[in-house]
C-alpha positions in Angstrom: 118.3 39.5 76.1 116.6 38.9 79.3 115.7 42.1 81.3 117.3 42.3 84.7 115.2 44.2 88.0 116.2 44.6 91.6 113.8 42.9 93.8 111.6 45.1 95.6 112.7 43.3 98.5 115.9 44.7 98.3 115.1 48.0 97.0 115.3 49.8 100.7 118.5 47.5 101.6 120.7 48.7 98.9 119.6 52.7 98.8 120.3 52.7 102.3 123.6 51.0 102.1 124.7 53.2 98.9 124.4 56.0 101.6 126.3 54.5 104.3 129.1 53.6 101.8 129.1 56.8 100.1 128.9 58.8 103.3 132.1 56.5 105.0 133.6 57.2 101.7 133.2 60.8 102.1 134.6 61.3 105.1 137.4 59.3 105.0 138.4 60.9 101.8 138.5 64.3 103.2 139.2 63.9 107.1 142.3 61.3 105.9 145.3 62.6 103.7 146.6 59.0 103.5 144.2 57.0 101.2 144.8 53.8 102.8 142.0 53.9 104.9 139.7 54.8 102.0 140.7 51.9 99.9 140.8 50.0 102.3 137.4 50.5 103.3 135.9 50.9 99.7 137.0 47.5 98.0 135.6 45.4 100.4 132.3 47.3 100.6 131.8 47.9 97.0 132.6 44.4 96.6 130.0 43.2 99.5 127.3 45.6 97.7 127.5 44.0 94.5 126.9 40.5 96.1 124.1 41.6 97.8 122.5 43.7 94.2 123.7 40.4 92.7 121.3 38.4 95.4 118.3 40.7 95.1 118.2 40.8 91.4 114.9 39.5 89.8 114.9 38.1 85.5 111.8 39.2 84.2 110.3 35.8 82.7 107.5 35.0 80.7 106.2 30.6 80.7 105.6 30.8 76.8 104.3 27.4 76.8 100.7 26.2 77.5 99.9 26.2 81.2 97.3 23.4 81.1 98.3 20.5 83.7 101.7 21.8 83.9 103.8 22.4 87.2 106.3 25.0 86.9 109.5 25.5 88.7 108.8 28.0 91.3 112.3 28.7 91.5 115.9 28.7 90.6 118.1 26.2 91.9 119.2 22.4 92.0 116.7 19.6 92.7 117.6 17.4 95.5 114.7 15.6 96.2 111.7 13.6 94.1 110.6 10.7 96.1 107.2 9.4 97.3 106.6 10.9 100.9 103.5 11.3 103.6 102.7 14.3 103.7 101.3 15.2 107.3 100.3 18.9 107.2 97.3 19.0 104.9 97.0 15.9 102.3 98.1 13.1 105.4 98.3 10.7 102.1 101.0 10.1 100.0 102.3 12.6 97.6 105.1 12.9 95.2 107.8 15.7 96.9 110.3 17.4 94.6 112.4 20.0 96.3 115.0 22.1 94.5 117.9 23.8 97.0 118.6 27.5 96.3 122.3 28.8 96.7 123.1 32.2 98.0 124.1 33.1 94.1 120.6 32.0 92.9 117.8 33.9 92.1 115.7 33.8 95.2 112.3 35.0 94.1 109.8 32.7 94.0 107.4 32.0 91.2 103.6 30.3 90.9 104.0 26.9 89.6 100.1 26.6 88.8 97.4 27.9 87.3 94.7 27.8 90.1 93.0 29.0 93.8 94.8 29.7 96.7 93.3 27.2 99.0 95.9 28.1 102.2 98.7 30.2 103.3 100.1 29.8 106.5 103.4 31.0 108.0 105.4 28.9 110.6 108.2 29.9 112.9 111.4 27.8 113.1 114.9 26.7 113.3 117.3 27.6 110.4 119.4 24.7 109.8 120.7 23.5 106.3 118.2 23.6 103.7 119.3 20.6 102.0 118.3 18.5 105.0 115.3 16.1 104.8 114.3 17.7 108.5 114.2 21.3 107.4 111.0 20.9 105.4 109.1 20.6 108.9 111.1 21.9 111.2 112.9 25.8 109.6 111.1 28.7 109.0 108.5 27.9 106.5 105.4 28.9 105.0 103.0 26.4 103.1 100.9 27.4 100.4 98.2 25.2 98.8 97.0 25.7 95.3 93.8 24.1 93.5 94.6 24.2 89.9 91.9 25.0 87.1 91.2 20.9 86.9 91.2 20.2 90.6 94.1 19.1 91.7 95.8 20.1 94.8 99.1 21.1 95.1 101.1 22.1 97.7 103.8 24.5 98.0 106.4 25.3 100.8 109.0 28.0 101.2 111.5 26.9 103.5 114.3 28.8 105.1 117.8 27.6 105.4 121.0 28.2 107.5 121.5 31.6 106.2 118.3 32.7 105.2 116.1 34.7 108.1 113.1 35.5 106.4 110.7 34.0 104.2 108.4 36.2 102.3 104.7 35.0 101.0 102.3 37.5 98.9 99.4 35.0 98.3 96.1 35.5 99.6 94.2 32.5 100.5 90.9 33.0 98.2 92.5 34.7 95.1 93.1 33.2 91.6 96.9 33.8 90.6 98.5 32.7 87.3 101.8 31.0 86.2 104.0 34.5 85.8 102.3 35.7 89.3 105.0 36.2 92.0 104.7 33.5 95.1 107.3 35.5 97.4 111.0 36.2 98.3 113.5 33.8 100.3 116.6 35.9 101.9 119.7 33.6 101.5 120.3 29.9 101.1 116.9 27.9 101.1 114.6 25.5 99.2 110.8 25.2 97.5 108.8 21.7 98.7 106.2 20.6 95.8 103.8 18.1 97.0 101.7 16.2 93.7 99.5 13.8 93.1 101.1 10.7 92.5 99.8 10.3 89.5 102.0 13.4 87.9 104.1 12.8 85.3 107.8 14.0 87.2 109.6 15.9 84.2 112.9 16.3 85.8 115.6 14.7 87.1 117.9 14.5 90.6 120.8 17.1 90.5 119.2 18.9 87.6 119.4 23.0 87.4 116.2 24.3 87.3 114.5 28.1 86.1 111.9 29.6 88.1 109.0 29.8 85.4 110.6 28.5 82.8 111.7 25.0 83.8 108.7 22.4 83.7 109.2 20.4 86.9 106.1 18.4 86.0 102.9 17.5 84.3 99.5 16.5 86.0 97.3 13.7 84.7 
């Protein structure tokens, strides 16, 4: 059975709204005699804290496979995209994009796809329109992370916010060597995860497909 975590992400949200709902509770249990107000109160707020647990919660996962050449799915969710694109932020050549689209109900942290070097991190300010839009790649909140793998090959990685979502999180340091089981960051709400490859790679998955963060292998590098 897989093991089951809250996000440390969410860790201060939830202790903090256990207290408010517990202390509410409290005191309309005792300064009430009817216990309309109390129920009234208490379905909807127990109901609201177990979405947001639910939203927070983060599988541990182990890749079991070999790591050599392989792209991993950085996150969980549905892939909308995999087309030939220009990419115009750090390769400005042509790149294979696959995107996957995260729904408030999936898992929203965010995995490393590749073995390799953080070659950049950068955060950018933005709108927060639907994440499924082709536009929202350049123009939501984002941050863009670019990985050189163990063989050379650049990859490169965005986190992009969506219509709900407000924050994007990013732990990488540019400079450090992370690993295929490293955590890449944390995406509050609806939002998506840009891959940018070499056209060469071998795409593994298909349009519309649901897709595991670390387990699901998106693709394969020549």
């Amino acid at each position: 059975m897989r093991q089951l975590r809250i996000h440390s992400e969410g860790t201060h949200i939830l202790i903090t709204s256990a207290i408010i709902i517990l202390a509410v509770c409290g005191a309309l249990y005792f300064f009430f005699p009817s216990r309309i107000p109390l129920i009234g109160f208490a379905v909807p707020a127990c109901l609201a804290y177990a979405l947001t647990a639910n939203f927070y919660r983060c599988p541990i996962r182990k890749f079991e496979e070999d790591t050599t050449g392989v792209v991993v799915s950085p996150a969980d969710g549905r892939v909308v995209v995999i087309e030939e694109v220009e990419e115009p932020e750090y390769f400005h050549d042509r790149r294979l994009q696959v995107s996957i689209f995260m729904s408030p109900l999936n898992v929203h942290a965010n995995w490393i796809p590749v073995d390799g070097c953080v070659q950049l991190v950068r955060h950018y300010d933005g709108n927060h329109r639907a994440a499924w839009l082709p536009k929202s790649s350049i123009e939501n909140e984002r941050s863009t992370i670019v990985i050189k793998t163990t063989d050379g090959h650049e990859i490169l990685v965005r986190q992009v916010a969506g219509a709900m979502a407000r924050r994007v999180v990013t732990y990488l340091e540019e400079g450090i060597d992370y690993e295929i089981d490293d955590h890449m960051g944390f995406i509050k709400l609806g939002s998506r995860v840009d891959l940018f490859l070499p056209l060469s790679t071998e795409i593994c998955v298909n349009l519309d497909q649901k897709t595991t963060g670390n387990e699901t292998i998106i693709a394969r590098l020549k």
